[in-house]
N, C-alpha and C positions, 0 to 999 in steps of 0.2 A: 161695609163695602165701600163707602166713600173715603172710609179715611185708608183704607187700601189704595185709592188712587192714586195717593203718593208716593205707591211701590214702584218704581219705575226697571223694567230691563234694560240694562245700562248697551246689551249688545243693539238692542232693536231700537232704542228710545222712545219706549212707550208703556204706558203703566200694565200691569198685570191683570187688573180689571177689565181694561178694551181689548187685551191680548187673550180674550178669555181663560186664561192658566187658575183662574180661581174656580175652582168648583163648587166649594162646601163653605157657608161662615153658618155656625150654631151659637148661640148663646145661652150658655146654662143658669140656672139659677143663681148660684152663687157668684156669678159673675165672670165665671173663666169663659173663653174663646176658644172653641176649637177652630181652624181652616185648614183646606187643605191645597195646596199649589199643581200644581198640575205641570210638569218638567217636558221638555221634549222627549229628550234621553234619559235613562233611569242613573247614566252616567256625566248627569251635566258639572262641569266645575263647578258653576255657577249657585249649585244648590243649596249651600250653608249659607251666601251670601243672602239670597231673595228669602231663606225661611228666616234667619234675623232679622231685614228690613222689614218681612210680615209683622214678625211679633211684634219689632218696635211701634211699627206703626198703628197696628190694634191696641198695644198698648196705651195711647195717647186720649183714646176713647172714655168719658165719664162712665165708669162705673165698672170698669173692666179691672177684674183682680188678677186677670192670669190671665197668659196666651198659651196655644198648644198648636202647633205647625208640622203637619206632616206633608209628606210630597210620594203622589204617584207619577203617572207618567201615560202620555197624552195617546190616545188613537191615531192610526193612521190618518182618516178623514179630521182630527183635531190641528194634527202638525199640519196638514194642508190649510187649512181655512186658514193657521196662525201666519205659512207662508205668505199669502195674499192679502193678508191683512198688514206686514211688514212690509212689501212692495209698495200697497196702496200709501204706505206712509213715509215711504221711501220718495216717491213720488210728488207728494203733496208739498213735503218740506222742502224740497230741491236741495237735497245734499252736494255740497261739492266732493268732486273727486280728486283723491289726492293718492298719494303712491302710501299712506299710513295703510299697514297690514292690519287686520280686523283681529286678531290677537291685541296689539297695543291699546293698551288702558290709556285713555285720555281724561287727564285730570284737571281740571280748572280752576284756580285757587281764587276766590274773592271773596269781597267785604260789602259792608254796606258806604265804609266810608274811607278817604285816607288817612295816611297817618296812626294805620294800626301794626303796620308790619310786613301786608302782606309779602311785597315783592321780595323781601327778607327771610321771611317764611318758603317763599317758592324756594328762592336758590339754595338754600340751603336743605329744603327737602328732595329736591333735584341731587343734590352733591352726597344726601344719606343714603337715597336710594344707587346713586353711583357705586358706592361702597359697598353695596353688595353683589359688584361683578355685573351691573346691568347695564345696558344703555338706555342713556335719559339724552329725550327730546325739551329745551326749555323751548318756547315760543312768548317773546314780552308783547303778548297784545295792548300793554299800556301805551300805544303808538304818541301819546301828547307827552306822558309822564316815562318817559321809556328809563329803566336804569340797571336792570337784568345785565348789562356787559360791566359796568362798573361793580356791581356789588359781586361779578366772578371773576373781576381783575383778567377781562379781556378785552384786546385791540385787533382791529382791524377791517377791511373792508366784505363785502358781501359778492362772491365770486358764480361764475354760470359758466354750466354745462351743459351742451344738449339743450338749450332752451328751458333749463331747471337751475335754481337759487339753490347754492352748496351751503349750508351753512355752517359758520364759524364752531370750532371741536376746539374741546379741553381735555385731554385726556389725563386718566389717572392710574399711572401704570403700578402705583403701587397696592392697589387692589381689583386692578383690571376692568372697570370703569371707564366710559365715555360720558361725555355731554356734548351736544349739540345742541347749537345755537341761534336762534333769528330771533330779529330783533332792529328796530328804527335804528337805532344806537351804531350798526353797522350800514346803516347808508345814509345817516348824515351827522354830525359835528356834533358833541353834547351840545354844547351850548345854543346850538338854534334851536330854534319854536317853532313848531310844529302847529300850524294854523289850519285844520282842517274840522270840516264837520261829518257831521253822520252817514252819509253816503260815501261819499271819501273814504273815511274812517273802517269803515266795514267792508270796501272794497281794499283796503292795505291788507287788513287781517287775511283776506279771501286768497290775495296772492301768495301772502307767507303760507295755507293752508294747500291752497294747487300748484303754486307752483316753486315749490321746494324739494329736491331729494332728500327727504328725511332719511332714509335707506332702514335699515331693522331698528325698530325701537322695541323697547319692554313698556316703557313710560312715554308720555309727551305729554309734561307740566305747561299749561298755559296760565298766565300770568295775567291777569284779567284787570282793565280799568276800576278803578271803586267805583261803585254805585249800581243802577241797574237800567241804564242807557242803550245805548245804539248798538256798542259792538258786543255787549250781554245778549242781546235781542240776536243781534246776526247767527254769533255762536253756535244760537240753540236751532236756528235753523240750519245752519250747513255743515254742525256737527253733532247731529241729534243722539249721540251714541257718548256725548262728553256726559262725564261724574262730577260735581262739582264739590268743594272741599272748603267750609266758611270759616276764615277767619273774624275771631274777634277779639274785643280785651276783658277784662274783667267787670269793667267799667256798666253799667245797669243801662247808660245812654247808648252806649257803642255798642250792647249786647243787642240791644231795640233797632237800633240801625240795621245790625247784621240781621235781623231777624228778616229785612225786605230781602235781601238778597235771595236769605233760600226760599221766598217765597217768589220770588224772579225764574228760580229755578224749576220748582214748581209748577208754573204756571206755563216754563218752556221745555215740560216734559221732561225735567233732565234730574239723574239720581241725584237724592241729597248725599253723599259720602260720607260724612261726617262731618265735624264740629271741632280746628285748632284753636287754643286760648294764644294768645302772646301776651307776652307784659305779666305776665302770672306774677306773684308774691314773687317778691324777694327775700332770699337766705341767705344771710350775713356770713364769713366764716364760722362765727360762735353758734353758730344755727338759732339765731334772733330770726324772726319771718318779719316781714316790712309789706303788706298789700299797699303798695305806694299806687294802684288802679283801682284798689276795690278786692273783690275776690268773689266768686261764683259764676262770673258774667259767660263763659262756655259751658259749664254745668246746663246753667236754666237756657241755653239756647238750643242745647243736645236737647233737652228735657220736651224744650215747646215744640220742637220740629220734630220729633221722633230722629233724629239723626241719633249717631253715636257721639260721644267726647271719643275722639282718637288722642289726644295726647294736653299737655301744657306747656308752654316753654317760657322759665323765667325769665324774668328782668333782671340783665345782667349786663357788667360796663363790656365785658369780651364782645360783646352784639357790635355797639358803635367800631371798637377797635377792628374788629374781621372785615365791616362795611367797608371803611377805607383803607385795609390791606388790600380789597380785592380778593379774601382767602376766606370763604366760608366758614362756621367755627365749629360747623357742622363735621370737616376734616381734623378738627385739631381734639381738644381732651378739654374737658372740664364740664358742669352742668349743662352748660347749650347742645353739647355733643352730644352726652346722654340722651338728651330729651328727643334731639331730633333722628337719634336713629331706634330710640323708640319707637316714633312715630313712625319711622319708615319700615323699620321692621313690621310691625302694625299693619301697615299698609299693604307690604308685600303678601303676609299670612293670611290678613281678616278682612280687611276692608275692602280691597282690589287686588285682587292677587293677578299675576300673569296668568293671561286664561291661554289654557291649549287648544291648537286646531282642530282636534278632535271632539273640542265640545262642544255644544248642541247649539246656541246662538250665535256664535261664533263661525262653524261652518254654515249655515241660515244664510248669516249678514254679507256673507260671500257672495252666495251663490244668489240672493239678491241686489249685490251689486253686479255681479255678473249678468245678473238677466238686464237690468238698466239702461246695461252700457253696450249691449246687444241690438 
């Protein structure tokens, strides 16, 4: 039951344990696990996603040879309590409010440290998931280390309407893709420095989060500071509903770093998503492999978090060369492309898929902002 707590319902932001949706954990002798989840609707999207984060996370348990995950489906007086118990949490964490539709998957990519990729990682899972006809939200909460407009080879300034921050669009008409844009980088110069602290710092992020028209998104990647600081902390309070997605490198020390991160997550109630590698082995044209990082280092970090590996993406010279096009290489052909529309594919199908308004925490998370704001 405790290592359940780190099941998290990515619409509510709150583990499954306090949301009481767990009804059953058995332990048989042989070591296998049965539980059973307990669903609003018997038609939740959401349902393969929480019965694989169950099993992962039973899995993680000494001595457990198997998991077994079934899902019924809650009473009327059940979904009520789970209602008031998502307000009461609604409530506690002082969510902002922002025009993001409770459909949109919020994703937040982080590390434990820099220098592993991530912002690199973002835009180009941003640009894989564009490519499938979808609209992606980027947000560079790196507000000191900002570089999200450079690495998508965009200029310009940050424009308002109605008392709302438009942000900067790339569109990509050849697969009918959007990206939308905020980002420091749009209201002030690269080269200045950006001197501010934690208070500051997590009131920047708050405006890019209220007072932006994002307008319909599928996605909105946030691009998260390294470490697990101020504006991680802010995050998880005023987007309690964010999935967070860790990158790391192969590397045994990097993999140890990342490992604070999802436990950052963790600790602020927020899904683990999964587990990217960057810097993975390199494969020579003669198919020679070169672990110029190591190799394992997103394996054993899937492994210890109960997260999934969603993907790896090698170390390859195309990464530097795309950076300073400006042109993701996530758009172009060769292994990087591969890998990261892997991943996004991934993403789309298994890991976060577009959830519909018809399903069950999703119309919830509504109708509990609704009541809030009432």
């Amino acid at each position: 039951m405790e290592a359940l707590r780190g099941v998290v319902d990515p619409e509510l932001g709150e583990d499954v344990v306090s949301l009481g949706m767990v009804r059953n954990v058995r332990a048989r002798p042989d070591g296998t696990v049965a539980a059973e989840i307990a669903l609003t609707v018997a038609s939740c999207p959401l349902r393969s996603q929480l019965r694989d984060d169950v099993a992962r996370a039973a899995s993680t348990v000494p001595g457990v040879t198997g998991v077994e995950v079934t899902t019924g489906v809650m009473s009327p007086p059940e979904r009520s309590e789970l209602m008031s118990k998502a307000r009461l949490r609604a409530q506690q964490r002082a969510a902002v409010r922002t025009d993001l539709s409770p459909t949109t998957r919020l994703l937040a990519i982080a590390s434990g440290k820099g220098g592993v990729g991530k912002s690199t990682v973002t835009v180009n899972l941003a640009a894989a998931l564009a490519c499938k006809g979808l609209s992606i939200g980027v947000l560079d909460a790196d507000v000191w280390g900002h570089s999200v407009p450079r690495l998508l080879g965009m200029e310009g300034r940050i424009s308002a309407k109605d008392n709302k921050m438009l942000p900067l669009e790339r569109r990509l008409p050849e697969v009918g893709g959007v990206l939308r844009v905020v980002s420091m980088g749009f209201l002030a110069d690269e080269d200045t420095a950006i001197m501010w602290r934690g208070l500051v710092l997590n009131r920047a992020v708050q405006h890019f989060l209220e007072d932006v028209a994002w307008g319909a998104l599928d996605y909105l990647l946030i691009d998260l500071p390294p470490g697990t600081g101020d504006v991680q902390m802010g995050l998880a309070r005023m987007l309690p509903r964010t999935e967070v997605v860790i990158v790391t490198t192969p590397a045994l020390g990097v993999e140890k770093v990342a490992g604070r991160a999802a436990d950052m997550a963790r600790k602020g109630h927020l899904r683990i998503a999964g587990v990217i590698e960057n810097m993975s082995p390199f494969v020579c044209e003669h198919g020679d492999v070169y672990p110029l990082f190591g190799s394992g280092g997103g394996a054993r970090l899937a492994s210890e978090t109960g997260a999934p590996l969603i993907g790896e993406i090698p170390l390859h010279p195309d990464a530097a060369a795309a950076a300073d096009a400006g042109e993701p290489a996530a758009l172009g052909r060769g292994p990087l492309a591969l890998a990261y529309r892997a991943i996004a594919e991934r993403i789309a199908t298994e890991i976060a898929p577009p959830v519909e308004m018809a399903g069950c925490t999703a119309r919830m998370l509504e109708r509990v902002e609704e009541a809030l704001g009432s």
